[in-house]
mmCIF file of the N, C-alpha and C atoms, coordinates in Angstrom:
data_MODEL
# 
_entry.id   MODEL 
# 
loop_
_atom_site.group_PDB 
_atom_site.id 
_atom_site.type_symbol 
_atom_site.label_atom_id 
_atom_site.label_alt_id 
_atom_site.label_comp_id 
_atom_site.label_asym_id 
_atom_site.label_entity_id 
_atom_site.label_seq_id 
_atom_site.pdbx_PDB_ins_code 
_atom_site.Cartn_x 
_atom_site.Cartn_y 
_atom_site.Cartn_z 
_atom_site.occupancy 
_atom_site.B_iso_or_equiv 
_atom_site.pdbx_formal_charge 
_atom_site.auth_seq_id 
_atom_site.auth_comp_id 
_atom_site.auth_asym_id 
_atom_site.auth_atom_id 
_atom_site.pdbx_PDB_model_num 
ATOM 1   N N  . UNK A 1 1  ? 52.141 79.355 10.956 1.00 0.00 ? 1  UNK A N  1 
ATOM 2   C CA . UNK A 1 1  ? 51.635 78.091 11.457 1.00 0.00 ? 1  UNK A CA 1 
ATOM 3   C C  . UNK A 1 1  ? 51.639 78.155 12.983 1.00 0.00 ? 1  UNK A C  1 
ATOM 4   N N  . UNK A 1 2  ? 50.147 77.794 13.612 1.00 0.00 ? 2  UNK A N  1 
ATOM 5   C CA . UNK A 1 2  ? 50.574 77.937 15.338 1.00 0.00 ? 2  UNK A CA 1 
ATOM 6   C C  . UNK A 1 2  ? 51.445 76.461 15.559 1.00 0.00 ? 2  UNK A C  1 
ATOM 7   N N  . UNK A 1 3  ? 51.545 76.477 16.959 1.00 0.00 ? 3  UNK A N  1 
ATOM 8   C CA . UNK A 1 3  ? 52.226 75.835 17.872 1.00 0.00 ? 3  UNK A CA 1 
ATOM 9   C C  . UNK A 1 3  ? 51.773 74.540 17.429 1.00 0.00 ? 3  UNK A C  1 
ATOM 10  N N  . UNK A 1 4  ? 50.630 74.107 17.896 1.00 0.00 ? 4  UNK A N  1 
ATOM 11  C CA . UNK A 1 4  ? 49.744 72.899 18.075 1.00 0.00 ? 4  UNK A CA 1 
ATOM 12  C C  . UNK A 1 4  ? 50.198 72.141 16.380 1.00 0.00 ? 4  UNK A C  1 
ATOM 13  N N  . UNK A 1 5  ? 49.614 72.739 14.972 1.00 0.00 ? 5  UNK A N  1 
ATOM 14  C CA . UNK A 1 5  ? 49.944 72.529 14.023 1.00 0.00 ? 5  UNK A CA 1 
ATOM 15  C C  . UNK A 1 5  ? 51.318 72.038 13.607 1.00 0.00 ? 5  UNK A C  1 
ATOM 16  N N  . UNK A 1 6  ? 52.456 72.903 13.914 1.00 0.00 ? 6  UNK A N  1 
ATOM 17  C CA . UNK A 1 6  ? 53.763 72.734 13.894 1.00 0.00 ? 6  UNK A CA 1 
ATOM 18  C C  . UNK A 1 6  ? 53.970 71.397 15.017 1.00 0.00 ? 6  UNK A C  1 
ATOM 19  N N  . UNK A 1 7  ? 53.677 70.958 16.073 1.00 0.00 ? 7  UNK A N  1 
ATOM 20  C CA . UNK A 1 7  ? 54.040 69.778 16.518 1.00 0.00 ? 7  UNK A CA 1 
ATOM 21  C C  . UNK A 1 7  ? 53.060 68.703 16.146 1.00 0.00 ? 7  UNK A C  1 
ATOM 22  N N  . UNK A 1 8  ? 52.013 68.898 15.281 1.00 0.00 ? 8  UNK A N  1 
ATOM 23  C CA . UNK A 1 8  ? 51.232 67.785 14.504 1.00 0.00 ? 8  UNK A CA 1 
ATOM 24  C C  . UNK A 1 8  ? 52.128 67.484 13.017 1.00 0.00 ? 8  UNK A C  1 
ATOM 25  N N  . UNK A 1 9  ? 52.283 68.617 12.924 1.00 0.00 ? 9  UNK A N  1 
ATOM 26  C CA . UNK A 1 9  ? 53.195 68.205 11.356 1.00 0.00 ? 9  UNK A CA 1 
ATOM 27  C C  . UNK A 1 9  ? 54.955 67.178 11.848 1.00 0.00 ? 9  UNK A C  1 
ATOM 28  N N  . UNK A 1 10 ? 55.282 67.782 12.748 1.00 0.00 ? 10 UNK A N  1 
ATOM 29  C CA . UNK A 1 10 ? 56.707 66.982 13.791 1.00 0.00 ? 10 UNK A CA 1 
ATOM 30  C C  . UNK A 1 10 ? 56.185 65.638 13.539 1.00 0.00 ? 10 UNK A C  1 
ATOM 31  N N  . UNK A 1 11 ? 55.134 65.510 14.704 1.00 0.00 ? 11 UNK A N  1 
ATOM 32  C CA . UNK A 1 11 ? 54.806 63.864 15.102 1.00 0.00 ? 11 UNK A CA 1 
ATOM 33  C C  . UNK A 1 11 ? 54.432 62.908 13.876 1.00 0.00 ? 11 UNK A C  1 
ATOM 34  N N  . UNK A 1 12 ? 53.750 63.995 12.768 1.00 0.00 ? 12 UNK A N  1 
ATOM 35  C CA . UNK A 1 12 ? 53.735 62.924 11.434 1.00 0.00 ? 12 UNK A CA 1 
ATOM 36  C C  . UNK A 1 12 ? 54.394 62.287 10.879 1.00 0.00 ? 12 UNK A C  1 
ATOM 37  N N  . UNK A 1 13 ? 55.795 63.521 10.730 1.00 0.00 ? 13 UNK A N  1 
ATOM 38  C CA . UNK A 1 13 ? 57.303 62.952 9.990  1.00 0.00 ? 13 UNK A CA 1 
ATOM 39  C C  . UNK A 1 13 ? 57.449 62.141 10.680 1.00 0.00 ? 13 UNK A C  1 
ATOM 40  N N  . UNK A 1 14 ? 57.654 61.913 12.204 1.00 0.00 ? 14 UNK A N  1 
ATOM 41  C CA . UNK A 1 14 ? 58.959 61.176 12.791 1.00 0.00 ? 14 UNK A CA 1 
ATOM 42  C C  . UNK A 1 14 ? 57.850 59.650 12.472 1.00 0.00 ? 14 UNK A C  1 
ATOM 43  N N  . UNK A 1 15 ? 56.527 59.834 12.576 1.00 0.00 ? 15 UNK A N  1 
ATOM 44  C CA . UNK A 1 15 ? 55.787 58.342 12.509 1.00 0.00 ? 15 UNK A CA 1 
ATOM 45  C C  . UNK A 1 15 ? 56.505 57.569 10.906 1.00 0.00 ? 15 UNK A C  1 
ATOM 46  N N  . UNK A 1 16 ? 56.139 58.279 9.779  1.00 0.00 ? 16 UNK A N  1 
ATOM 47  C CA . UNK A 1 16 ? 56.295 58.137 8.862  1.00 0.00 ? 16 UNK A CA 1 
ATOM 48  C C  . UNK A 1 16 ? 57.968 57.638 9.035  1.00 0.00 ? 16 UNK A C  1 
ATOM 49  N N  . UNK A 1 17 ? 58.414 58.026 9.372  1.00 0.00 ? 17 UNK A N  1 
ATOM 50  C CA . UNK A 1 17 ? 59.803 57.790 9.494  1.00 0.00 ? 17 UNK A CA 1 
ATOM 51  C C  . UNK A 1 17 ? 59.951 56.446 10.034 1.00 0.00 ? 17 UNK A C  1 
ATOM 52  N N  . UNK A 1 18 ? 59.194 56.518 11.020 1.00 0.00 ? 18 UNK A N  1 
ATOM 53  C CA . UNK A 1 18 ? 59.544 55.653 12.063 1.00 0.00 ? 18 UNK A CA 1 
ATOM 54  C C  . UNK A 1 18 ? 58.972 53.951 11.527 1.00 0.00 ? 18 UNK A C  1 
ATOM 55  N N  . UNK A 1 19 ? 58.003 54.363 10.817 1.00 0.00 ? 19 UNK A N  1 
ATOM 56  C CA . UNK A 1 19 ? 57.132 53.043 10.495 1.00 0.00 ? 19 UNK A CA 1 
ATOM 57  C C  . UNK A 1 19 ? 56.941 52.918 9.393  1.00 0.00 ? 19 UNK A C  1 
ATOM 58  N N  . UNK A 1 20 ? 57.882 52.566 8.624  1.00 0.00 ? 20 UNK A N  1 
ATOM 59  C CA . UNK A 1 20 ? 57.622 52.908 7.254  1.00 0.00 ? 20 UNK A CA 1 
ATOM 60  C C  . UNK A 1 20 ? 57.149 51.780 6.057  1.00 0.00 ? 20 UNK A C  1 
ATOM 61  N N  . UNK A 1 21 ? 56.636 50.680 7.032  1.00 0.00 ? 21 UNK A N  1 
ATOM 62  C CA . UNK A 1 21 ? 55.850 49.686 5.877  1.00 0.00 ? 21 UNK A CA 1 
ATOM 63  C C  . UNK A 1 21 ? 53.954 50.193 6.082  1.00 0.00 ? 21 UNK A C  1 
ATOM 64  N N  . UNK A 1 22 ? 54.024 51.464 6.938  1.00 0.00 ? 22 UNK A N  1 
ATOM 65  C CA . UNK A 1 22 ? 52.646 51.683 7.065  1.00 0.00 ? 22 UNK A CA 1 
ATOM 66  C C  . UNK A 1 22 ? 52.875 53.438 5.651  1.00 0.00 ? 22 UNK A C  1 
ATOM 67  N N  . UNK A 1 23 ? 51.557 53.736 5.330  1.00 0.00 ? 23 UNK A N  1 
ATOM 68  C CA . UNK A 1 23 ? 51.178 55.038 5.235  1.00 0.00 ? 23 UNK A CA 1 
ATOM 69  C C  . UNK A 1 23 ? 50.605 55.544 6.217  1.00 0.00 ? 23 UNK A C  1 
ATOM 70  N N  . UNK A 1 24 ? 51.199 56.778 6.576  1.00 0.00 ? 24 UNK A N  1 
ATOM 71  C CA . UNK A 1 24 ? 50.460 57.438 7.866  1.00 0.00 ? 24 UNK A CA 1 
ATOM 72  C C  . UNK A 1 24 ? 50.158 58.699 7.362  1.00 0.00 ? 24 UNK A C  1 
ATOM 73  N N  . UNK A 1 25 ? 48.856 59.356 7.834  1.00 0.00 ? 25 UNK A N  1 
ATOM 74  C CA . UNK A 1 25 ? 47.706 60.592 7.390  1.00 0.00 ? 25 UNK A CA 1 
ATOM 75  C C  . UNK A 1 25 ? 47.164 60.829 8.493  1.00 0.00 ? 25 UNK A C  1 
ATOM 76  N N  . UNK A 1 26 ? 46.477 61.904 7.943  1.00 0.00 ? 26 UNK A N  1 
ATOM 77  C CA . UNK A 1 26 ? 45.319 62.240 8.760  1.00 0.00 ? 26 UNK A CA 1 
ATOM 78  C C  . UNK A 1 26 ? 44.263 62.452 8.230  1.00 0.00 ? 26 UNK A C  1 
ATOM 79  N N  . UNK A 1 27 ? 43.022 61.783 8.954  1.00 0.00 ? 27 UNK A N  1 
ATOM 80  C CA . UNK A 1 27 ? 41.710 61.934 8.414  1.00 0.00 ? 27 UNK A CA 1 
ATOM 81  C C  . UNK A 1 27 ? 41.335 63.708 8.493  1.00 0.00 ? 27 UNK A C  1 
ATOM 82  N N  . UNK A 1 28 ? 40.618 63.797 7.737  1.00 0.00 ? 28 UNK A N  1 
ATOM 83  C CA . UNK A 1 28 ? 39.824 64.847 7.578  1.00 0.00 ? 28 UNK A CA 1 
ATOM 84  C C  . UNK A 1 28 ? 38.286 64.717 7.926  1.00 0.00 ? 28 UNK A C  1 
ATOM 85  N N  . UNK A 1 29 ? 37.831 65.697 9.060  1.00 0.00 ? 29 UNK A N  1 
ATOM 86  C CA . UNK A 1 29 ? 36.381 65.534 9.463  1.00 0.00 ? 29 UNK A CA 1 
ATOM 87  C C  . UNK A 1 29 ? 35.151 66.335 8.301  1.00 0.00 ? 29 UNK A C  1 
ATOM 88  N N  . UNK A 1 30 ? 34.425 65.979 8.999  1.00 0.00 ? 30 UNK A N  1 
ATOM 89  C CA . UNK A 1 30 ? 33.413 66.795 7.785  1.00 0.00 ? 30 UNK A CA 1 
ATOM 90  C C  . UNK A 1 30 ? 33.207 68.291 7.727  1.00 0.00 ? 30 UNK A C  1 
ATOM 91  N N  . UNK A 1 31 ? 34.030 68.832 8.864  1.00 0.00 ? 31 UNK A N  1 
ATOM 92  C CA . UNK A 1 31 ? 33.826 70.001 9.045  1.00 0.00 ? 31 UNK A CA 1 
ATOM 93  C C  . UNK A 1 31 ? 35.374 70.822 8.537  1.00 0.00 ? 31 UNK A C  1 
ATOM 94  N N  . UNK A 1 32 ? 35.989 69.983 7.990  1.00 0.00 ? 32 UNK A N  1 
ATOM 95  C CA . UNK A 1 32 ? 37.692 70.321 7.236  1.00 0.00 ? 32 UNK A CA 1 
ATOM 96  C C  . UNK A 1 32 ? 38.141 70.220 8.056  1.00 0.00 ? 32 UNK A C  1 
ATOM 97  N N  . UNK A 1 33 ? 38.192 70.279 9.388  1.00 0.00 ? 33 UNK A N  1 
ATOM 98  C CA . UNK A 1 33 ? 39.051 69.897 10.224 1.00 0.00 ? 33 UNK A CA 1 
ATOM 99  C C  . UNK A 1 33 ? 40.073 68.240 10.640 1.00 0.00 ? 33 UNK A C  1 
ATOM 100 N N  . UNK A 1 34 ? 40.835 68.571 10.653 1.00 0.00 ? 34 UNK A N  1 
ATOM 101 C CA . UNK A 1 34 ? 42.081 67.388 11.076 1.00 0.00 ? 34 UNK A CA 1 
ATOM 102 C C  . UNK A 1 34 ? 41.309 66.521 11.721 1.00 0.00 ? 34 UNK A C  1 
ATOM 103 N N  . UNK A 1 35 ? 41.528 65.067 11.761 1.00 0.00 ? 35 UNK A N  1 
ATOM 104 C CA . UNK A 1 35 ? 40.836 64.352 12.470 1.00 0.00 ? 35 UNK A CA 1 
ATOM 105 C C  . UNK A 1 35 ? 41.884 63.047 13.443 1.00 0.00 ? 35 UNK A C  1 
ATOM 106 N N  . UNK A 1 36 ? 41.430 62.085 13.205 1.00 0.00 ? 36 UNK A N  1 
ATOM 107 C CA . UNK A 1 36 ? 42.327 61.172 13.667 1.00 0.00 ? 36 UNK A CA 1 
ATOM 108 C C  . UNK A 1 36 ? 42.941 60.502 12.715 1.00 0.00 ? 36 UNK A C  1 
ATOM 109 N N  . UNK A 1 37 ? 44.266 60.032 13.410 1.00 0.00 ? 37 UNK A N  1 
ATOM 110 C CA . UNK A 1 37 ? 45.245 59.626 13.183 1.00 0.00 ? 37 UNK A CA 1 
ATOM 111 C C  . UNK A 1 37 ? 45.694 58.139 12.514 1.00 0.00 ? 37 UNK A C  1 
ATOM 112 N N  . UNK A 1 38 ? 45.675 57.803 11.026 1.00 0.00 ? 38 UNK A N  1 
ATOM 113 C CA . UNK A 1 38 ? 45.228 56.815 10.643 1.00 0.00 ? 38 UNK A CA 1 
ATOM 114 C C  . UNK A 1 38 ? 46.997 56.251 9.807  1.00 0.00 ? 38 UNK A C  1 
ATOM 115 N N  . UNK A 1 39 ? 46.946 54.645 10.166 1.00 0.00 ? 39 UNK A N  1 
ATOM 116 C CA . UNK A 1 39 ? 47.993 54.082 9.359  1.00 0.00 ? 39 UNK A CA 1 
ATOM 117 C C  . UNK A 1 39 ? 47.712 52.876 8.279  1.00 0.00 ? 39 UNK A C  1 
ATOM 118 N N  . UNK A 1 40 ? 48.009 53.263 7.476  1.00 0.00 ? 40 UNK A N  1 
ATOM 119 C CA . UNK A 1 40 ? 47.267 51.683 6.437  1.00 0.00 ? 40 UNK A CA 1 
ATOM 120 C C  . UNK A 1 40 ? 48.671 50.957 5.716  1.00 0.00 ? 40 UNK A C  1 
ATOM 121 N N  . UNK A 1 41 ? 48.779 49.283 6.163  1.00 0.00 ? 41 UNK A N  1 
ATOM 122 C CA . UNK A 1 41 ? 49.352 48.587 6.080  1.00 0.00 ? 41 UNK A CA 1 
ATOM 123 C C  . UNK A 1 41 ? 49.909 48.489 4.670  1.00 0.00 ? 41 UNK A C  1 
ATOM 124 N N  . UNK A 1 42 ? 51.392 48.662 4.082  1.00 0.00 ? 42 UNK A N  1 
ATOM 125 C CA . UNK A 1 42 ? 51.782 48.304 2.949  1.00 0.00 ? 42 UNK A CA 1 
ATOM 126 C C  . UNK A 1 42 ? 52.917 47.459 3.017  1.00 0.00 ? 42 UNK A C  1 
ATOM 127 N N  . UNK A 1 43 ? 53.071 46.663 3.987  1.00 0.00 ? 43 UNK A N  1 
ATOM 128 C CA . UNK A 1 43 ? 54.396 45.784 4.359  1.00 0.00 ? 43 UNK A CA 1 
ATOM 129 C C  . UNK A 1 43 ? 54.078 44.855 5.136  1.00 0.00 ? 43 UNK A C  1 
ATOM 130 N N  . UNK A 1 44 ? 53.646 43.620 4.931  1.00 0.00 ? 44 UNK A N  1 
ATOM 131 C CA . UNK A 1 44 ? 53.108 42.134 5.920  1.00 0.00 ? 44 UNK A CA 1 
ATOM 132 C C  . UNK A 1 44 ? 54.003 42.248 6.705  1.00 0.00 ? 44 UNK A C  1 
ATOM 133 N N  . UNK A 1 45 ? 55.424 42.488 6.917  1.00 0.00 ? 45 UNK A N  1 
ATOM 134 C CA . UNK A 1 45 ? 55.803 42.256 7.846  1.00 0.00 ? 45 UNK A CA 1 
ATOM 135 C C  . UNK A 1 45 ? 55.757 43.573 9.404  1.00 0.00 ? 45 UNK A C  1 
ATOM 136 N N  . UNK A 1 46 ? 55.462 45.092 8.549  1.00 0.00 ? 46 UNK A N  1 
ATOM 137 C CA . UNK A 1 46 ? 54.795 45.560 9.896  1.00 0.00 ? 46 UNK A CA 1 
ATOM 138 C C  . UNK A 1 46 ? 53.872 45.564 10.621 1.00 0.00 ? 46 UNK A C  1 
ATOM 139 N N  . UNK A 1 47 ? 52.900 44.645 10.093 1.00 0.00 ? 47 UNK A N  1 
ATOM 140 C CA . UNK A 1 47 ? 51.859 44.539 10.757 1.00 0.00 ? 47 UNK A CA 1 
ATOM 141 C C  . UNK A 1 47 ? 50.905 43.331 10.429 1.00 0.00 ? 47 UNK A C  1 
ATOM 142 N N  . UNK A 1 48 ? 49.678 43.654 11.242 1.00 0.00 ? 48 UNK A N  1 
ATOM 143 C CA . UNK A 1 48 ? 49.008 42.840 11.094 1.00 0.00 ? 48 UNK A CA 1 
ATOM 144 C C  . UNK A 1 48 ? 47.121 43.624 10.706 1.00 0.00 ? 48 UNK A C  1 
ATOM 145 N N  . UNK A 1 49 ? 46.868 43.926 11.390 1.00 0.00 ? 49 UNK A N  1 
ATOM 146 C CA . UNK A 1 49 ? 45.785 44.901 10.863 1.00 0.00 ? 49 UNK A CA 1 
ATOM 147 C C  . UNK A 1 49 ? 45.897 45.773 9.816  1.00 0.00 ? 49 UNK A C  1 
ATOM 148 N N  . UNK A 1 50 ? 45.229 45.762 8.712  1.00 0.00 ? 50 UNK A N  1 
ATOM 149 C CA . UNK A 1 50 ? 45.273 46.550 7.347  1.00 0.00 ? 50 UNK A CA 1 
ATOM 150 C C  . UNK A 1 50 ? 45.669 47.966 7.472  1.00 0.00 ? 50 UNK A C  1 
ATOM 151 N N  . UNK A 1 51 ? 44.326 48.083 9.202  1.00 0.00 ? 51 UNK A N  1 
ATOM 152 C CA . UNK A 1 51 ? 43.980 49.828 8.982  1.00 0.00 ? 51 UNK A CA 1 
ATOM 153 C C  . UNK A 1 51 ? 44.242 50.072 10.535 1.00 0.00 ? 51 UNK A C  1 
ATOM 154 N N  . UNK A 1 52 ? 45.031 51.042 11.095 1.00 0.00 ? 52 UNK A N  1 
ATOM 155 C CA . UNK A 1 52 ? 44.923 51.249 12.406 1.00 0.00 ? 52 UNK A CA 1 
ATOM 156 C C  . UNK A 1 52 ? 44.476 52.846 12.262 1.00 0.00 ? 52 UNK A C  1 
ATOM 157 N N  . UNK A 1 53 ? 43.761 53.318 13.620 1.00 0.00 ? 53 UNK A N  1 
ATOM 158 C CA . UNK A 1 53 ? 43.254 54.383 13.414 1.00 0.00 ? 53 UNK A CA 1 
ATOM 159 C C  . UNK A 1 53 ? 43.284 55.265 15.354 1.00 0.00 ? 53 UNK A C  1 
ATOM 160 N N  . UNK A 1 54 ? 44.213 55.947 15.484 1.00 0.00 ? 54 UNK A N  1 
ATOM 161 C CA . UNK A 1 54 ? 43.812 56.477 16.986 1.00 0.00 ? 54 UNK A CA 1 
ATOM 162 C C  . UNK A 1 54 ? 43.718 57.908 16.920 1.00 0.00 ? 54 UNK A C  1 
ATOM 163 N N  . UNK A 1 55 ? 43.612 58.183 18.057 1.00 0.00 ? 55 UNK A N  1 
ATOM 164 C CA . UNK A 1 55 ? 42.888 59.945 18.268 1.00 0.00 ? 55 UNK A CA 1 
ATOM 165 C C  . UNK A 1 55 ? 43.934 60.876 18.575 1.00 0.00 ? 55 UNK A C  1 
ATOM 166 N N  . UNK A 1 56 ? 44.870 59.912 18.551 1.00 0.00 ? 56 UNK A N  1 
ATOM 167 C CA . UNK A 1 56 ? 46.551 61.070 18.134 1.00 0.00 ? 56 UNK A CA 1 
ATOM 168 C C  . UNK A 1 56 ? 47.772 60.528 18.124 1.00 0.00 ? 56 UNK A C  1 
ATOM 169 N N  . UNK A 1 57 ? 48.561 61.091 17.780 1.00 0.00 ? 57 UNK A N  1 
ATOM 170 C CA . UNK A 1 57 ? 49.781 60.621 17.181 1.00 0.00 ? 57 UNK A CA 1 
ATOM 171 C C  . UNK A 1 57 ? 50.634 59.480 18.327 1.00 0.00 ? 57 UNK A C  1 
ATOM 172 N N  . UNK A 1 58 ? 50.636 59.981 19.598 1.00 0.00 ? 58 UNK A N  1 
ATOM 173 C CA . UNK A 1 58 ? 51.070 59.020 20.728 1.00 0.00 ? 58 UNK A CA 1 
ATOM 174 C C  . UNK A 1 58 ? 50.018 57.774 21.407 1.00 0.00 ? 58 UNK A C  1 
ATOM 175 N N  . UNK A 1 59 ? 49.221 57.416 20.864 1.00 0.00 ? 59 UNK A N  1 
ATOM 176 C CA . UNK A 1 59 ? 48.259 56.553 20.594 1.00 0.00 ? 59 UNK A CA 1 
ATOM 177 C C  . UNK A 1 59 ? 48.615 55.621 19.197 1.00 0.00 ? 59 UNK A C  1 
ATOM 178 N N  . UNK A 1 60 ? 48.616 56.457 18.200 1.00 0.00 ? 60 UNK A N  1 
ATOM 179 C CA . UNK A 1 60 ? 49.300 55.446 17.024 1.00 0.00 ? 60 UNK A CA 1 
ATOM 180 C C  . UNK A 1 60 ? 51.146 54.565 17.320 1.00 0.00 ? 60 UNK A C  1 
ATOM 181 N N  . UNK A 1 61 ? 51.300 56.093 17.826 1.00 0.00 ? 61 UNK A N  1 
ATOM 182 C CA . UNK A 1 61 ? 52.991 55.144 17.818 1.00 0.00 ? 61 UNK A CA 1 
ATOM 183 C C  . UNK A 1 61 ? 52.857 53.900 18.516 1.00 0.00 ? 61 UNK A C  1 
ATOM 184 N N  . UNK A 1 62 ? 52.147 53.813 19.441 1.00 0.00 ? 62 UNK A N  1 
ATOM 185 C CA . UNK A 1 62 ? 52.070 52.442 20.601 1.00 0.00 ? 62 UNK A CA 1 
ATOM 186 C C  . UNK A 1 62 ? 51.070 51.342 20.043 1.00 0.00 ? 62 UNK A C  1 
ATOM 187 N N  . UNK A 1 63 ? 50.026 51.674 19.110 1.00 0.00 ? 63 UNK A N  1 
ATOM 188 C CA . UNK A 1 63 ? 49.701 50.858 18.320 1.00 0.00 ? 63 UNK A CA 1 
ATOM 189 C C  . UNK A 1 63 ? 50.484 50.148 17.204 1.00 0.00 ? 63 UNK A C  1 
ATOM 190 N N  . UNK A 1 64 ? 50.905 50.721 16.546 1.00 0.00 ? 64 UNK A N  1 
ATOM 191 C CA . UNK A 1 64 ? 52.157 50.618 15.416 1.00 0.00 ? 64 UNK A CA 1 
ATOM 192 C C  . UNK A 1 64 ? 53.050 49.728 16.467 1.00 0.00 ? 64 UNK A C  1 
ATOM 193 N N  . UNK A 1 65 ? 53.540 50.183 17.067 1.00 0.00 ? 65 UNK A N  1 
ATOM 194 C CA . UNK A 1 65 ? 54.597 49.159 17.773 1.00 0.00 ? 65 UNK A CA 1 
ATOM 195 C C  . UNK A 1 65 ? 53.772 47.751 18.158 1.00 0.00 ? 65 UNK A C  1 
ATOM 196 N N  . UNK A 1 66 ? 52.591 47.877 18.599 1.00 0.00 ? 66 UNK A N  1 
ATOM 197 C CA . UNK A 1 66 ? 52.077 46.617 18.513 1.00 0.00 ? 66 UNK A CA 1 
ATOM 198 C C  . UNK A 1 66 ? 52.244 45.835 17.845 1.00 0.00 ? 66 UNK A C  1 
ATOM 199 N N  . UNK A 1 67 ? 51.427 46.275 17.026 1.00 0.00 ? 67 UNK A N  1 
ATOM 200 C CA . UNK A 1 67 ? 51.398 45.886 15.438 1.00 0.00 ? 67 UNK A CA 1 
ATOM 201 C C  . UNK A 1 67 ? 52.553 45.124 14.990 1.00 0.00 ? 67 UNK A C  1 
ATOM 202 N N  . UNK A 1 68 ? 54.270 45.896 14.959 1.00 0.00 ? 68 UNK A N  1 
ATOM 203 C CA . UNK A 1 68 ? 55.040 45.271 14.852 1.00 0.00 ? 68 UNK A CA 1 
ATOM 204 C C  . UNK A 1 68 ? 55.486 43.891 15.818 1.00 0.00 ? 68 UNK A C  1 
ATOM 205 N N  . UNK A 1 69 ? 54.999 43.788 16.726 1.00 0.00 ? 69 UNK A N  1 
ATOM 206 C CA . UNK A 1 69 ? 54.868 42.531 17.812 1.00 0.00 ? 69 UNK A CA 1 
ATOM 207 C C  . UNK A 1 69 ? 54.460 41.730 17.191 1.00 0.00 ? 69 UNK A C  1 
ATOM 208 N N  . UNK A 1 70 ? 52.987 42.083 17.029 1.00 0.00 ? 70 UNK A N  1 
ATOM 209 C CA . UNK A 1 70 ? 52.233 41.279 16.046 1.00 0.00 ? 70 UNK A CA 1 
ATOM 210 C C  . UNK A 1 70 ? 52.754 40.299 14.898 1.00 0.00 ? 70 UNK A C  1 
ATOM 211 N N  . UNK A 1 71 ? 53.313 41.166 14.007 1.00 0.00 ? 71 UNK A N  1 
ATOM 212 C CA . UNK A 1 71 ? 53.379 40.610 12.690 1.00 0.00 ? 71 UNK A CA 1 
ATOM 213 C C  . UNK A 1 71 ? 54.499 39.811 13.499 1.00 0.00 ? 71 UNK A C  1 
ATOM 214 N N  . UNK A 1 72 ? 55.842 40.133 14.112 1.00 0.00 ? 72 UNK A N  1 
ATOM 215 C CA . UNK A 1 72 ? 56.958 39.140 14.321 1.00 0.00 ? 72 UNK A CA 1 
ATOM 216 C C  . UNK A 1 72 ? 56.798 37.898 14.963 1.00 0.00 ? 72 UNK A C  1 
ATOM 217 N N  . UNK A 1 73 ? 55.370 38.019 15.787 1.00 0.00 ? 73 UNK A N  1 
ATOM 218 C CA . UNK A 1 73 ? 55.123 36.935 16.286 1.00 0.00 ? 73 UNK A CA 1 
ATOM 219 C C  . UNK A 1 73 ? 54.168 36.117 15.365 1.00 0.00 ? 73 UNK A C  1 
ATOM 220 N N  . UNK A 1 74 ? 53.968 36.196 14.615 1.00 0.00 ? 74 UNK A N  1 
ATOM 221 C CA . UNK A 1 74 ? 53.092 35.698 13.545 1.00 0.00 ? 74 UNK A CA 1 
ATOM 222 C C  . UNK A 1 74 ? 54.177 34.730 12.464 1.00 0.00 ? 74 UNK A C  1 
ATOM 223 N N  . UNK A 1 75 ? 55.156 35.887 12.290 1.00 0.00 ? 75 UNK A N  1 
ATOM 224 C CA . UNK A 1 75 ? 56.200 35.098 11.673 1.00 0.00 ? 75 UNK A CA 1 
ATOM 225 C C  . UNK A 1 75 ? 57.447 33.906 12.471 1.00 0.00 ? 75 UNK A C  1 
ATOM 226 N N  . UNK A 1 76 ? 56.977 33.896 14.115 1.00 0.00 ? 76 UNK A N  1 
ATOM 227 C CA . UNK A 1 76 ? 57.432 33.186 15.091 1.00 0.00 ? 76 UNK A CA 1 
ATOM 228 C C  . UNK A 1 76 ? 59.152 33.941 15.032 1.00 0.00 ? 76 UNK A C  1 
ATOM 229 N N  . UNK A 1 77 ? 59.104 34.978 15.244 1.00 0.00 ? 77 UNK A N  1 
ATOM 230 C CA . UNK A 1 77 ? 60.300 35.713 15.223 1.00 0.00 ? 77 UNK A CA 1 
ATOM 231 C C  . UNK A 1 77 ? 60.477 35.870 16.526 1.00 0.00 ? 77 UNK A C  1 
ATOM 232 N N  . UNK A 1 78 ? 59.677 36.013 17.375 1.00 0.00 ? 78 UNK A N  1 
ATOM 233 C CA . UNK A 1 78 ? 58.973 36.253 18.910 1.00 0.00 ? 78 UNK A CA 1 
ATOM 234 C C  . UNK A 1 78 ? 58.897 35.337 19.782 1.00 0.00 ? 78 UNK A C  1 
# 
């Protein structure tokens, strides 16, 4: 496994880990290649958007954390 791969597979776990009322993947392009970085909502309280989607893993984490803003302020936790 190169370099690049081995710290895409890292940043998946720790998301998954990290956010765990989402599913987190990766799209697949049409050409089989890895694509962007997608989380789909299975817990009202992490979020608020169903589907978040960014162009890499440190882009999602800061969305996801939104997200969790989101939902707490929704629930006036905030």
């Amino acid at each position: 496994m190169n370099t690049q791969a081995a710290k895409n597979d890292r940043d998946l776990a720790r998301l998954r880990r990290d956010f765990t009322g989402h599913r987190i993947w990766r799209s697949v392009r049409s050409d089989g290649r890895l694509g962007d970085w997608v989380a789909s909502l299975h817990d009202p309280n992490a979020g608020v958007d169903p589907t978040v989607i960014c162009s890499d893993a440190a882009a999602l984490r800061d969305a996801l954390r939104k997200e969790a803003e989101r939902a707490a302020a929704r629930k006036g936790l905030r």
